[in-house]
C-alpha positions in Angstrom: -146.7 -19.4 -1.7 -149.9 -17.4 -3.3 -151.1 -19.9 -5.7 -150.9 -18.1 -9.2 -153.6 -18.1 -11.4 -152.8 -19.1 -15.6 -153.6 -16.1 -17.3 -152.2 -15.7 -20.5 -149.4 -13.3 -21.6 -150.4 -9.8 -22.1 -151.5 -7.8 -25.4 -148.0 -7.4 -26.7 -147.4 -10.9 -26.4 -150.4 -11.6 -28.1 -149.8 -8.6 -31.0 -146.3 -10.1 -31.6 -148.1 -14.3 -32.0 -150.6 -12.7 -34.5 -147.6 -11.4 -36.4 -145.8 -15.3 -36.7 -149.0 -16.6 -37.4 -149.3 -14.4 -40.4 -145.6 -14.7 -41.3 -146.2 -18.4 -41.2 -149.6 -18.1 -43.5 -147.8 -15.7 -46.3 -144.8 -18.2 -46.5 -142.5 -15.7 -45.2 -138.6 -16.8 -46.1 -137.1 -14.0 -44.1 -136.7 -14.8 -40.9 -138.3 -13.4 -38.3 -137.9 -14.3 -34.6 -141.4 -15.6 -33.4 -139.7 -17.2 -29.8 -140.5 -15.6 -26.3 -140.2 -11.9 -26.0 -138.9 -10.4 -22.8 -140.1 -7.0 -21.3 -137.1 -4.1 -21.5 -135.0 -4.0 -18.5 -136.3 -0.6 -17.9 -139.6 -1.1 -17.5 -141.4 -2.0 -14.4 -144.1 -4.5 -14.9 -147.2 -3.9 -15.0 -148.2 -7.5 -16.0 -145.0 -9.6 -15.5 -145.2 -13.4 -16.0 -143.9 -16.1 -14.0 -140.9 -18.7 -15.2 -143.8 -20.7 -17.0 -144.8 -17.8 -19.2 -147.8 -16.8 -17.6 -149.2 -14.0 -16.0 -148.1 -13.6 -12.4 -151.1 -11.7 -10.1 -147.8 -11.2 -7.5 -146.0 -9.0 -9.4 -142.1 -8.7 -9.9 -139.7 -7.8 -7.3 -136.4 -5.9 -8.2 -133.5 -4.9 -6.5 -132.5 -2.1 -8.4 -129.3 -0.5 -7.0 -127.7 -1.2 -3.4 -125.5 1.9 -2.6 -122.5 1.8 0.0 -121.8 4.9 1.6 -118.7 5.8 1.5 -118.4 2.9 -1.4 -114.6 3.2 -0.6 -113.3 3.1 3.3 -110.4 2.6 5.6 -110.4 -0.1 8.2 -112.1 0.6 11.2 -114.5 3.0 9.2 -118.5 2.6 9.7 -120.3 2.2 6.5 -124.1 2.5 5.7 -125.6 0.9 2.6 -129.0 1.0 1.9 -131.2 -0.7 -1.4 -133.6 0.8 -4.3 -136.0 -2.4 -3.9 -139.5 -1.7 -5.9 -142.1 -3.3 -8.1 -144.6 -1.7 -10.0 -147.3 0.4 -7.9 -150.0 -2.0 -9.1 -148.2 -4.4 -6.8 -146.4 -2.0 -4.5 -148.0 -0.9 -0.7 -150.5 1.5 -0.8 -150.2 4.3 1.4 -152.5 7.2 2.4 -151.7 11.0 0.9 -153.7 13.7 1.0 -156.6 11.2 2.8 -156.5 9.6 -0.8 -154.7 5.5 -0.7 -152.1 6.1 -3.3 -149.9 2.8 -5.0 -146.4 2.9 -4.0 -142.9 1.4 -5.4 -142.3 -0.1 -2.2 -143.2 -4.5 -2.6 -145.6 -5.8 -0.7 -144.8 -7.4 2.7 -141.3 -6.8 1.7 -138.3 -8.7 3.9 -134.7 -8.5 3.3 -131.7 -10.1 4.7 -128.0 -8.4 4.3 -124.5 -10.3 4.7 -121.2 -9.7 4.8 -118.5 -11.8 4.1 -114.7 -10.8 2.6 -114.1 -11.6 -0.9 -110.9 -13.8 -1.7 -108.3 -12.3 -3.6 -108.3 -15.6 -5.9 -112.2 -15.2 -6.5 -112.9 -14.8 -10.3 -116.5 -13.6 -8.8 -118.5 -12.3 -6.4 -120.1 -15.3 -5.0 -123.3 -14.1 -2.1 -122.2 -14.6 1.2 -123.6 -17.6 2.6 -125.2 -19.3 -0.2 -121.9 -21.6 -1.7 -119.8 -23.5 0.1 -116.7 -21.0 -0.3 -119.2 -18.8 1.2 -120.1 -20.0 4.4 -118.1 -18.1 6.5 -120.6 -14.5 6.9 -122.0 -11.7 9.5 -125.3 -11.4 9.5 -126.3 -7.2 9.6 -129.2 -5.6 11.4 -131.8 -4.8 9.3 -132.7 -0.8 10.1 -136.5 0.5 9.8 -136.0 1.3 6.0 -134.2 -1.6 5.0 -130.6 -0.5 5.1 -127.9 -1.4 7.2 -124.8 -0.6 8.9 -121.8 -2.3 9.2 -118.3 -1.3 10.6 -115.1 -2.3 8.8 -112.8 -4.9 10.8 -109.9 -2.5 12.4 -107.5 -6.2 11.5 -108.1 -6.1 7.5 -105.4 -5.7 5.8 -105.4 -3.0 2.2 -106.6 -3.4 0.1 -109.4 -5.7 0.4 -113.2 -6.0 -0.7 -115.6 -7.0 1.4 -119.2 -8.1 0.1 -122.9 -7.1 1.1 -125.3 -9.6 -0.1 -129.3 -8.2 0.0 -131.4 -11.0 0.1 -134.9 -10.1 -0.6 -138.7 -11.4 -0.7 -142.0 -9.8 -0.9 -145.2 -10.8 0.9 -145.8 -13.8 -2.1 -143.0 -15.9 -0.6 -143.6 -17.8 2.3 -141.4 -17.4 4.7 -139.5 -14.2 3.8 -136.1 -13.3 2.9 -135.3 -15.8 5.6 -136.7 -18.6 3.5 -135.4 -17.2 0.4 -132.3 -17.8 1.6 -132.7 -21.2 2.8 -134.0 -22.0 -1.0 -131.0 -20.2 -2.5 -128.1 -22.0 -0.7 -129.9 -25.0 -1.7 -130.2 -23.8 -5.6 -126.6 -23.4 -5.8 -127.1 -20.1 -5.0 -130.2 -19.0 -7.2 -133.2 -18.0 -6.2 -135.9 -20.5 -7.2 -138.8 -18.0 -7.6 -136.8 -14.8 -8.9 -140.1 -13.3 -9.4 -140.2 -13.1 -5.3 -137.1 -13.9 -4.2 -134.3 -12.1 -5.4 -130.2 -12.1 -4.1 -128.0 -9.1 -5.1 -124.6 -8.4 -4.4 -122.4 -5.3 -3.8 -118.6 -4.7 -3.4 -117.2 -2.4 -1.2 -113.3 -1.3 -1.2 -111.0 -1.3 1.7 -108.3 0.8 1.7 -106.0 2.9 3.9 -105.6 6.1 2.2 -101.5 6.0 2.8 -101.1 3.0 0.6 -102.8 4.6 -2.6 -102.1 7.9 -4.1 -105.6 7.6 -5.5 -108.5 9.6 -3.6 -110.6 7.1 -2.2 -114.2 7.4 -4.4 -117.4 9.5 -3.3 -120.5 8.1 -4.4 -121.9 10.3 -7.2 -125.3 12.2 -6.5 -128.1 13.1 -8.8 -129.3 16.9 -8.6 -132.7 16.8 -10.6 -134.6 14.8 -12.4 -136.7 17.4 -15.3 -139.3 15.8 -17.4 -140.9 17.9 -20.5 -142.0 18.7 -24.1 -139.4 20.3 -24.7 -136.1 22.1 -22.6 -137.4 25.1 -22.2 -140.4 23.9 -19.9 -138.8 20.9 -17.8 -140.7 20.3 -14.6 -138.9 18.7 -11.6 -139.7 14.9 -10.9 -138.6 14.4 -7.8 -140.7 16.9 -6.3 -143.8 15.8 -7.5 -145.2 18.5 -9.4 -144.3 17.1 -13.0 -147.6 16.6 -15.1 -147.9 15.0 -18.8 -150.5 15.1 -21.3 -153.3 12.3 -20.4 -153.9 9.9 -23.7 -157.1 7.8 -24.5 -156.5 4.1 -25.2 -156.9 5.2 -28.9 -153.9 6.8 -29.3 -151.5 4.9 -31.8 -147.7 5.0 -31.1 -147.0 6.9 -33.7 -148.8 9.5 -32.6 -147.8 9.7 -28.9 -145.6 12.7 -27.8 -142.0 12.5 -27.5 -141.0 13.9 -24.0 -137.6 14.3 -22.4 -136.6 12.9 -19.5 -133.5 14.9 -18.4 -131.2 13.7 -15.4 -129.1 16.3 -14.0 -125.9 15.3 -11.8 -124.7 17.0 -8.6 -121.5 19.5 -9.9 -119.1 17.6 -7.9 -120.4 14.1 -9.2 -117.5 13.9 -11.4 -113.4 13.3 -9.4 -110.5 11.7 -10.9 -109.4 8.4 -10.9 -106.1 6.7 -12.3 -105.9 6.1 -16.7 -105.9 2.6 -16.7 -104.0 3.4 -20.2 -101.2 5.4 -18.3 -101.3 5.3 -14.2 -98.6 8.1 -13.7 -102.1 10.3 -15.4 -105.6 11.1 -14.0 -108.9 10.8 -15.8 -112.6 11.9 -15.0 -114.1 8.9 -13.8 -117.3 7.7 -16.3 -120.6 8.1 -14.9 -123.7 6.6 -16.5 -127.6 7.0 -15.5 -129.9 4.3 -15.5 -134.0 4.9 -15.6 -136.7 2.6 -14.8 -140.6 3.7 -15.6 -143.9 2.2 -14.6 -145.7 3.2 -17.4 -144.6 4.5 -21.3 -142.2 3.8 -23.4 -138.2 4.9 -22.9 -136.0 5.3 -25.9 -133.2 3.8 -23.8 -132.8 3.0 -20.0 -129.4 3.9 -19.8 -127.7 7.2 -20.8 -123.9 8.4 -20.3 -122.7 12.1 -19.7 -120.0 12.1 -22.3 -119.9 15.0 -24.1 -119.9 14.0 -27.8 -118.8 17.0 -29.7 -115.6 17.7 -27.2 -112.1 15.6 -28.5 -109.2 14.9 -26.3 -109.9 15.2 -22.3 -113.2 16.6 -21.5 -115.0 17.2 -18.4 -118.4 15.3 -19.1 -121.9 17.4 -19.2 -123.7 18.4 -16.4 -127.2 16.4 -17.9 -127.8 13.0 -19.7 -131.3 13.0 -21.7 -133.9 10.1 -22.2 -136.8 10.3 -25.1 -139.9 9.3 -23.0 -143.4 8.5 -24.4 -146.4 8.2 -22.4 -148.8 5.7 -22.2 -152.0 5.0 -24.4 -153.2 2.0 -24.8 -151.9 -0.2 -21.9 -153.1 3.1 -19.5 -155.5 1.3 -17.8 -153.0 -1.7 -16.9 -150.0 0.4 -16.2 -151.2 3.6 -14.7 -152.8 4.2 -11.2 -153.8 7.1 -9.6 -152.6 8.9 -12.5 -149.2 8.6 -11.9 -146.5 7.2 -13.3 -143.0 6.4 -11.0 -139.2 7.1 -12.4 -136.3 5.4 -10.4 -133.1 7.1 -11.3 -129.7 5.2 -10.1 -126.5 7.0 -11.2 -123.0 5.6 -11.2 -119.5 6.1 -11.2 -116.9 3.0 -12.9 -115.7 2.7 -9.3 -118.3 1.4 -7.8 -119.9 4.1 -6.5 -124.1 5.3 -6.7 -126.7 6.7 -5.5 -130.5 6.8 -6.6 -133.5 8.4 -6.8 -137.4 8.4 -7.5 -139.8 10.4 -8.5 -143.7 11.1 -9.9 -145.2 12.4 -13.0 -149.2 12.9 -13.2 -151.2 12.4 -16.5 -153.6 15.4 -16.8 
């Protein structure tokens, strides 16, 4: 294990204990919550802390979607699942672009493990496949050049059924890999005992022959464009990387900073039916939400829904979802390299069905 050095918690953290010290020294009676604070869950870290509270120089690694495609199958079928695994770019791999090294997503010495194991009927749970005692009974999966895997349906399963993939997953900071990380975890009762570095995730997929359900067996949503801008008229495309926002110097106040969109457009056919859980006998758009995850700025919310508002009764959902998006001042220098800040977009279905996408924005 890296030894970590004890750095103390970053500016924010200090900004919010100057604020209960002075609460304390006015003799504040309203109360005001002066206990830890915890990042958003949007955010990617640029200065993450360990389980003591301190500053961790290794980073944070997150699983951040695993995807199943189809997420729905019949027995027999051959399914490929793949993960959205990242950290922020000050800890990610750097790799050369343009001749220039350039600070990637993508963790450090990154090593996964996947599993697959059949989830009881009776289980009130998902419990990872190998790591309990009810668990023990798991394939292990080949592990493919980009991290994802395959696996083929048993032809014997019976419908329906769910089987589990469990990702088990470790950057270069824990010694010994996803291998050990797994070791640790089915020895933690099935946590991970750095989850800074050594993180388990789990994902369902359905079995089910298509003659015993009058339901269409579920398509994994797709995202068609991810637009970033000042305003709608002028949205540049993310994913494509020629997105560019205005540069800030450290002096900038919040107040102050722009207010940018961040605008996630779904495929056209992202949207199918599914059963009303209110009325079987009718069909319903399924609900699809987007979640976003920045390196840098300052998100109004990480998680946006395509429900149309204004519409009453049964309405198709809107083609786009829209996130306010500041960018960064004063923590620039700790959260942005190479000028660039990274957007991971996963979007999902309330099947159990997703799919994900990144992209790049340069400060100019």
């Amino acid at each position: 294990m890296a030894q970590r050095k004890k750095v103390a918690m970053g500016r924010q953290g200090t900004e919010w204990r100057g604020v209960c010290a002075l609460a304390a020294g006015l003799l504040v009676v309203a109360a005001i919550g002066c206990g830890p604070t915890f990042p958003p869950a949007w955010l990617l870290e640029a200065e993450p802390s360990d389980a003591s509270g301190v500053f961790d120089v290794d980073g944070k690694l997150r699983v951040l979607a695993i995807v199943a495609e189809p997420p729905e199958a019949e027995p027999g079928a051959l399914v490929s699942v793949s993960s959205l695994i990242a950290t922020h770019p000050r800890f990610g791999e750097v790799v050369l672009t343009g001749g220039q090294p350039i600070h990637t997503l993508s963790p450090r010495g990154l090593s996964v493990l996947y599993r697959l194991c059949l989830l009881p009927g009776s289980a009130t749970s998902p419990l990872p496949c190998g790591l309990h005692q009810q668990s023990v009974d798991f394939t292990e999966l080949p592990v493919q050049s980009d991290f994802s895997t395959q696996l083929r349906i048993p032809s014997e399963l019976g419908s329906p059924s769910v089987l589990l993939v469990t990702l088990i997953a470790a950057d270069a900071a824990y010694s010994g890999g996803a291998t050990a990380c797994a070791t640790a975890a089915a020895q933690n009762d099935g946590v991970s005992p750095i989850p800074n570095h050594c993180v388990v995730a789990v994902k369902r997929i359905k079995v089910r022959r298509a003659a015993d359900s009058a339901a269409t067996p579920n398509h994994n949503p797709l995202i068609g464009r991810i637009l970033l801008g000042a305003d709608e008229g002028r949205l540049m495309d993310v994913d494509s990387g020629v997105a560019i926002y205005p540069k800030l110097g450290a002096d900038v106040g919040d107040s102050d900073r722009p207010k940018w969109q961040l605008v996630i457009e779904r495929a056209a056919d992202a949207e199918e039916q599914e059963p009303d859980p209110r009325d079987l006998s009718r069909q319903r758009a399924e609900l699809l939400t987007a979640s976003v995850f920045v390196s840098s700025g300052t998100l109004e919310s990480g998680r946006g829904s395509f429900i149309d508002l204004g519409c009453s009764g049964d309405c198709p959902q809107l083609s786009q979802t829209q996130f306010g998006w500041q960018p960064p001042a004063a923590l620039s220098s700790s959260q942005v390299l190479e000028d660039r800040t990274h957007f991971a977009v996963v979007l999902r279905d309330d099947r159990g069905g997703a799919s994900f996408r990144t992209g790049v924005a340069r400060a100019r």
